[in-house]
C-alpha positions in Angstrom: 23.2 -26.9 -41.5 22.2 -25.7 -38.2 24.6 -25.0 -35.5 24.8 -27.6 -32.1 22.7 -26.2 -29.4 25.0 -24.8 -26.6 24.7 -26.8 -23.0 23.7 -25.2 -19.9 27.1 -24.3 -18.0 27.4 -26.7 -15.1 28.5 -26.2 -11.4 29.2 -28.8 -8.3 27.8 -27.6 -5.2 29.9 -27.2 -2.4 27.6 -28.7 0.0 27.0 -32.1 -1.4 29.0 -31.9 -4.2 26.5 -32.7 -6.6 27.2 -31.3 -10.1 23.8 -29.3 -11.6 23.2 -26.4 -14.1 24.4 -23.4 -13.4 21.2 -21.5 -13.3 19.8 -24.0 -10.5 22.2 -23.1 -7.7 23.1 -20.2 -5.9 26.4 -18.0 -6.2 28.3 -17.4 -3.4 31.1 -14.8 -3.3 33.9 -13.4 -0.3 32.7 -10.4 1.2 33.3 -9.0 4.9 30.2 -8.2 7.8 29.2 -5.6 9.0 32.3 -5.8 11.7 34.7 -6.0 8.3 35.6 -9.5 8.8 35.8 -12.3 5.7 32.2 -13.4 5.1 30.5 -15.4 2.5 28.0 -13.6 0.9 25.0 -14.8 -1.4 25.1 -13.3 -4.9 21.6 -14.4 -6.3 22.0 -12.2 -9.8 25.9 -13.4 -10.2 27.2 -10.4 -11.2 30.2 -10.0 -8.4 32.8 -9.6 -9.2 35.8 -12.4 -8.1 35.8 -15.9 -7.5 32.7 -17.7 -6.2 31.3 -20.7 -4.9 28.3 -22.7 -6.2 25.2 -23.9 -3.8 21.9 -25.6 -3.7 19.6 -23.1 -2.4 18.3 -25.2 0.2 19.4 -25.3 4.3 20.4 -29.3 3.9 23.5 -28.2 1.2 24.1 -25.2 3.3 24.8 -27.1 6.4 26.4 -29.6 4.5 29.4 -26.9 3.6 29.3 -25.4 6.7 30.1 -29.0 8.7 32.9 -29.3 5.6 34.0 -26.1 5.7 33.5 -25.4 2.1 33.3 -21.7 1.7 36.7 -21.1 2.9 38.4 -24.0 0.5 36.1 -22.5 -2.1 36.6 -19.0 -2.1 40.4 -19.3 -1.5 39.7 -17.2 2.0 42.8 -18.4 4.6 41.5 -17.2 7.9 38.0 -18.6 9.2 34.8 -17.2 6.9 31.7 -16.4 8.3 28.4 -17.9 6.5 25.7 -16.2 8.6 24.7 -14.1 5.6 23.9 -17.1 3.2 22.2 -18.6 5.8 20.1 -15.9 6.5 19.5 -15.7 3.0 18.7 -19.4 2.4 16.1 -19.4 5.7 14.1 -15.8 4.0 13.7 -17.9 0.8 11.2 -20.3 2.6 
């Protein structure tokens, strides 16, 4: 008897709330800038540690969660959360 085949994990993205595989989107974690405020920052290896947010790594999703605020109501992060840095990351990708 052989044993079930295990399914990719799956993940909705915060931008257009789509649901895909895990391994298609891009992790995004709480983290502070370089002035020590709350930032979102990308984690392309997800490996960081804490809670983090799931993305399409494409500008069209990114914008998408800016306009909705997603990274704060994601990431659990009360005060305003800057997503320069995952922008930045998402715009050196193409």
């Amino acid at each position: 008897m052989t044993s079930p085949q295990r399914a990719d994990p799956v993940r909705t993205c915060v931008g257009c709330r789509k649901r895909a595989a895990k391994r298609e989107l891009l992790r995004v974690t709480a983290g502070s800038d370089t002035h020590g405020r709350a930032a979102a920052v990308p984690d392309p290896t997800a490996t960081a540690p804490g809670r983090g947010a799931h993305l399409h790594p494409s500008v069209a999703c990114y914008d998408l969660a800016v306009r909705r605020k997603a990274f704060g109501r994601a990431l659990r992060v009360s005060t305003g959360i800057s997503a320069a840095a995952v922008g930045d990351y998402l715009t050196s990708l193409t």
